[in-house]
C-alpha positions in Angstrom: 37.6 41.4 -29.2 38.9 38.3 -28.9 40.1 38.8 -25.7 37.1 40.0 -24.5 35.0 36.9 -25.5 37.9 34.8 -24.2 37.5 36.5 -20.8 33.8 36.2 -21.1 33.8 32.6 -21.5 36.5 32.0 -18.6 34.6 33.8 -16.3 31.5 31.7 -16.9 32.9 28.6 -16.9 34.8 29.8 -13.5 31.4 31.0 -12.0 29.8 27.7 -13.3 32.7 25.2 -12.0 31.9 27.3 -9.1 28.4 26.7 -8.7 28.6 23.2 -9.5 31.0 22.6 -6.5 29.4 24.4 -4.4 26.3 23.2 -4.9 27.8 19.5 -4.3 29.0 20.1 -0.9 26.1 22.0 0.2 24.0 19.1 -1.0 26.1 16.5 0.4 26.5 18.4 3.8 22.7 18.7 4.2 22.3 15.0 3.2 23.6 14.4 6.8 21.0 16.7 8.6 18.8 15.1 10.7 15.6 16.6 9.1 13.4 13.7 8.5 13.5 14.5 4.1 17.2 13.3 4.3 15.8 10.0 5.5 14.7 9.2 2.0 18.0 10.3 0.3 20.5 9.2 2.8 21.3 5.3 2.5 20.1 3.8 5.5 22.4 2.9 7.9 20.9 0.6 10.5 21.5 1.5 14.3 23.7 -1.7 15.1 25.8 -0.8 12.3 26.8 2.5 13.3 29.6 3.5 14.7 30.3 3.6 18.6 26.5 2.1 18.7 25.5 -1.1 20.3 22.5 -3.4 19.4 20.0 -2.6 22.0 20.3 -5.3 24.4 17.0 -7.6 25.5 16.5 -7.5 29.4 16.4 -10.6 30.6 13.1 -13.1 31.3 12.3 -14.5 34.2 11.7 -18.2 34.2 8.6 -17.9 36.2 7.2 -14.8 33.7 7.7 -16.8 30.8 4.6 -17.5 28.2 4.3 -21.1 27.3 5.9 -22.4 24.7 2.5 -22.3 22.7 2.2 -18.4 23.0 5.6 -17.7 21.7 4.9 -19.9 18.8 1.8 -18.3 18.0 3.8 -14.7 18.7 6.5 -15.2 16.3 4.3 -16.8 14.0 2.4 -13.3 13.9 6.0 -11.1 13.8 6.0 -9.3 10.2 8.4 -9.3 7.7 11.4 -7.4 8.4 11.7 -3.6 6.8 15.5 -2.8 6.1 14.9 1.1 5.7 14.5 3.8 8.3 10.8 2.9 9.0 8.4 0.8 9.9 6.0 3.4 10.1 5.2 6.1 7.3 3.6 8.7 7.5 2.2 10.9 4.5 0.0 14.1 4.2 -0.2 17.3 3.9 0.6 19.8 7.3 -2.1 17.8 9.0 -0.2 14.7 8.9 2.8 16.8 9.4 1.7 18.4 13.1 -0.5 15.4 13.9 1.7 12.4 13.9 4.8 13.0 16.0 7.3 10.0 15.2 7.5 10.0 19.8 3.7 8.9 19.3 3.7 6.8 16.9 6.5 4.8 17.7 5.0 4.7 21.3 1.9 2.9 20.0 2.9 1.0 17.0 6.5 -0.5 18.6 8.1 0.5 15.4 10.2 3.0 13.8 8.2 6.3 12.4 9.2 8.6 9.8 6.6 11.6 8.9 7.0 12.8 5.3 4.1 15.0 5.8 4.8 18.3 4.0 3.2 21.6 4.4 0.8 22.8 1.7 1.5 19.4 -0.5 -1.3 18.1 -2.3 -1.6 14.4 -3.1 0.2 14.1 -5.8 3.3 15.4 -3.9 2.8 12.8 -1.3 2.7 9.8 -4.5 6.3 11.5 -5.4 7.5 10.9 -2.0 6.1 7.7 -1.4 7.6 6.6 -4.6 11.4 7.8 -4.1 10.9 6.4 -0.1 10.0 2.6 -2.1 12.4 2.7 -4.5 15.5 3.6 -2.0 14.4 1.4 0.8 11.7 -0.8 0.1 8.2 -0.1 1.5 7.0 -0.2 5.4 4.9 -2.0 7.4 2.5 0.5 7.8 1.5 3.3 6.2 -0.6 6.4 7.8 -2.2 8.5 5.3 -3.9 11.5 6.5 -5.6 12.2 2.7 -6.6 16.0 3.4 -4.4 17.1 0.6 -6.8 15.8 -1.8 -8.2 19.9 -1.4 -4.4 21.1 -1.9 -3.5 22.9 -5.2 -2.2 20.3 -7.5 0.1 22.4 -8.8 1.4 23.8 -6.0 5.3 22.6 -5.6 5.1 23.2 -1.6 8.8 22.3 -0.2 9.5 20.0 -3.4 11.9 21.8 -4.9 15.1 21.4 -3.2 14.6 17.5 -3.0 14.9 17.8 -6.9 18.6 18.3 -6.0 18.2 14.7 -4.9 15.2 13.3 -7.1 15.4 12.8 -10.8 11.4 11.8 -10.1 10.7 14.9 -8.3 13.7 17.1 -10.6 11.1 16.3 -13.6 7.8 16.8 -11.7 9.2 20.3 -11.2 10.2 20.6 -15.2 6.3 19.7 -15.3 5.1 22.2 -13.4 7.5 25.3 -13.7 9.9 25.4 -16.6 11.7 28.8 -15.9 12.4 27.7 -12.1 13.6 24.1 -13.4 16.2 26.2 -15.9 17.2 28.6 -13.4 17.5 25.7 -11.0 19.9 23.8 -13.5 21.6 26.5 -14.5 22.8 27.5 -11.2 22.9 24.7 -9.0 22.7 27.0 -6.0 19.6 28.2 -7.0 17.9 24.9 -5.8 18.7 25.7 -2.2 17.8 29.6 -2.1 14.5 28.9 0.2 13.9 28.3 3.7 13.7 24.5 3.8 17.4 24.9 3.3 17.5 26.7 6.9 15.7 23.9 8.2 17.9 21.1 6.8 20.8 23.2 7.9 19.6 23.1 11.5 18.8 19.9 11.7 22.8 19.6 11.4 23.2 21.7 14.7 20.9 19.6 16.7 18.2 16.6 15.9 15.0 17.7 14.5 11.9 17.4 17.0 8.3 16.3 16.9 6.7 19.2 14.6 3.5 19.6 17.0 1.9 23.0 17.1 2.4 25.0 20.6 -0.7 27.8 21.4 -4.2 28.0 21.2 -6.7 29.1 18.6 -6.8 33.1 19.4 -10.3 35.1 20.2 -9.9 36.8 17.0 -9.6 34.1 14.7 -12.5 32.7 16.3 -15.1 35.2 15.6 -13.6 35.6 11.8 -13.9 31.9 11.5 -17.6 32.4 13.2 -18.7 35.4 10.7 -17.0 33.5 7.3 -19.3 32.5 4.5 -20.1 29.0 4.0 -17.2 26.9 1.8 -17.4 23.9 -0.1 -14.9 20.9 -0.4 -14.0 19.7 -3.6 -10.9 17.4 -5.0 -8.9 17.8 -8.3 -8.9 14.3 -10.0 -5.0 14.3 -10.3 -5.0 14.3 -6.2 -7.7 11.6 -5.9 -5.9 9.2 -8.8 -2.8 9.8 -6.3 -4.5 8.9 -4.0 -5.5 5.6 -5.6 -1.7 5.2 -6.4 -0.6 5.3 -3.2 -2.6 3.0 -1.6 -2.6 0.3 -4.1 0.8 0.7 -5.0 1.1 0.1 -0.6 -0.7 -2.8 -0.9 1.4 -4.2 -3.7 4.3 -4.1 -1.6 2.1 -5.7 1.2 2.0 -2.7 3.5 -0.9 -2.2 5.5 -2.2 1.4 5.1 -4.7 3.3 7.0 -6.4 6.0 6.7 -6.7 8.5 9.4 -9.1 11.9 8.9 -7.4 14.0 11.9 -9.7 16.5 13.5 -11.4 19.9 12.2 -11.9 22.9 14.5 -15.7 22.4 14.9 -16.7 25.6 14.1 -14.7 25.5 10.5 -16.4 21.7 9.8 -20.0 23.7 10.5 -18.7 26.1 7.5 -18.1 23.6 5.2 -21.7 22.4 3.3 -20.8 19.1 1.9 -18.4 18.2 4.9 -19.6 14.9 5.7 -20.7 14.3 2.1 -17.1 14.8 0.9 -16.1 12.5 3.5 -18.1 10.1 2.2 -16.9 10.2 -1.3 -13.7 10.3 0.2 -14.0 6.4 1.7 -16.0 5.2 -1.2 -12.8 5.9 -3.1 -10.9 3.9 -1.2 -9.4 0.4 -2.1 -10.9 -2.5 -0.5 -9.1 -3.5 2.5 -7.8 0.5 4.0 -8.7 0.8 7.6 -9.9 4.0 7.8 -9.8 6.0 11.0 -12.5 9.1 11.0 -11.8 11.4 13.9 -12.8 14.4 12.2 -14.4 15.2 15.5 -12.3 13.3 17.6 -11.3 17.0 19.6 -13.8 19.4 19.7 -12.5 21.7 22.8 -11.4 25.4 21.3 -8.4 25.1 23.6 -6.9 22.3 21.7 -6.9 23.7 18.4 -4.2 26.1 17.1 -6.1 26.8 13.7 -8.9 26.0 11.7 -6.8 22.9 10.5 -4.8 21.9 13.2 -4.7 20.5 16.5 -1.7 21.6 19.3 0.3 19.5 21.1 -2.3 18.9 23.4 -5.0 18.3 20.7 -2.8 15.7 19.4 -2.2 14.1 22.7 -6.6 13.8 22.8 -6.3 12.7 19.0 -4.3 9.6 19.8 -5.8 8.5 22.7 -9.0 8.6 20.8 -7.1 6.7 17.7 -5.1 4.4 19.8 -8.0 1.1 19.7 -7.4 1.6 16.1 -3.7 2.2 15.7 -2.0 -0.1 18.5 -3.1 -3.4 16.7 -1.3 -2.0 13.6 1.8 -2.0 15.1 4.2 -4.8 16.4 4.1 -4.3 20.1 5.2 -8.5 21.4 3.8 -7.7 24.6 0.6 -6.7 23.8 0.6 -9.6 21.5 1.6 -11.9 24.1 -0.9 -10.3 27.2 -3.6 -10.4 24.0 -2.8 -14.2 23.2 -2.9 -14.9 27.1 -6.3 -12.9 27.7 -7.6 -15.0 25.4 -6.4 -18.5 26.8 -8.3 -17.7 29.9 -11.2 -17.1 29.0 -11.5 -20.8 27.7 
């Protein structure tokens, strides 16, 4: 009998030992994947500092191009504080900031470096998590682009969340919060945290970097007329996503980021569904902290062909989306030469 329970106990603590090995390397291998999650985890590593990488060099001026002394002064008297993480530029949402905001975009327009945390199906309060473990590793952005949206989202529902527990004691207890049983099975076998899909995707990510996450295809027929014939829906917010809301922003402002708002587009036929659409839109901003830019363009694309769904725009929807944003973005960002030609345009009008 003896024997027996000794063997019992060996094998565990083999099959645990095991696990917990396992588990490490697996989590430290994906750490390295280029899937824009690891960003948070991963200690930043700025670009000069990496190995076999040069500083990008600046091309040179030509005496007869250069601004006068007076407009440098006044550009590098405007240049923002320097951000020592992997972005200048954060994004954070639900999938609509996730397929709306590709980093190529954003960096375009805002001259700075972009990193989209939006996550599919997250609500709010998912977002404050993220937003909160991306502060606390690496200090807080420049600017932050919140597409709010996931105020509707399921509080409660974990989306993706769970494997960055593995990396998170903030998100390792939001999970205990929410789902006991999965937090013990979790914890019991280390394994168990990466037994989903995201795991697939980080994996990936180690073959080959991870791209823009823009939607490809256009809203079929079908869905169209089921969209047409649905009954009418109404909008409404749990107050744990609006108070996360609140968080965010103010918890941005704190750290002196700028943070604005951006309602990306609804397939126009869906918005006509929706009874209290512009009503909850309007809650929505008389929420907000004083001093959010807010950016509606809720009807910013209203062709079928540049919708994939209901709630998202395609690739080229999102190309239309930001050059309808783009009077409202670009002076967000920290492009010198548009400073500069700015500063010069106005000189001559004197």
């Amino acid at each position: 009998m003896y024997r027996l329970l000794a063997c019992i106990v060996l094998i565990l603590a083999t099959v645990t030992a095991m696990d917990r090995v396992l588990a490490s390397a697996l989590g430290g291998l994906l750490l390295r994947s280029s899937d824009r999650f690891m960003a948070i985890y991963r200690p930043f590593e700025p670009e000069a500092e990496r190995p076999g990488i040069k500083p990008h060099a600046k091309p040179p001026v030509d005496k007869e191009q250069q601004p006068s002394p007076l407009l440098v002064k006044a550009a590098l008297k405007s240049e923002p504080r320097p951000v020592r993480g992997p972005a200048d530029v954060l994004v954070l949402g639900n999938s609509r900031a996730d397929n709306h905001f590709p980093v190529s975009a954003l960096q375009d327009m805002t001259c700075g470096r972009a990193l989209n945390l939006g996550m599919g199906g997250a609500p709010t309060v998912l977002s404050a998590l993220l937003w909160e473990d991306y502060v606390e590793r690496h200090g807080a952005p420049r600017l932050l682009v919140l597409e709010p949206t996931g105020v509707v989202d399921n509080p409660h529902d974990l989306a993706d969340l769970p494997l960055l527990a593995y990396y998170s004691p903030r998100i390792d207890a939001f999970v205990r919060q929410e789902n006991e049983e999965l937090w013990m099975a979790n914890h019991a076998f280390h394994l168990m945290t990466f037994n989903n899909n995201q795991t697939m995707r980080l994996i990936a990510g180690l073959v080959k970097p991870a791209a823009d996450r823009t939607l490809v295809g256009a809203i079929p027929e079908p869905m169209k007329i089921q969209l047409a014939a649905a009954p009418e829906e109404v909008m409404t917010a749990a107050d744990v996503n609006w108070q996360a809301l609140d968080h965010i922003i103010r918890s941005a402002q704190a750290h002196g980021t700028r943070v604005a708002v951006v309602i990306t587009p609804y397939f126009p036929t869906y918005a006509g569904k929706l009874r209290n659409f512009d009503a909850f839109f309007a809650e929505l901003k008389s929420r907000l902290p004083a001093g959010v830019i807010v950016v509606d363009a809720r009807r910013a694309v209203d062709k079928d062909e540049l919708f994939m769904d209901a709630l998202h725009v395609n690739e080229d929807g999102v190309r239309a989306m930001f050059a309808a944003l783009e009077p409202a973005l670009r002076p967000l960002g920290t492009c010198p030469v548009d400073a500069l030609a700015s500063l010069s345009a106005m000189g001559s009008t004197h």
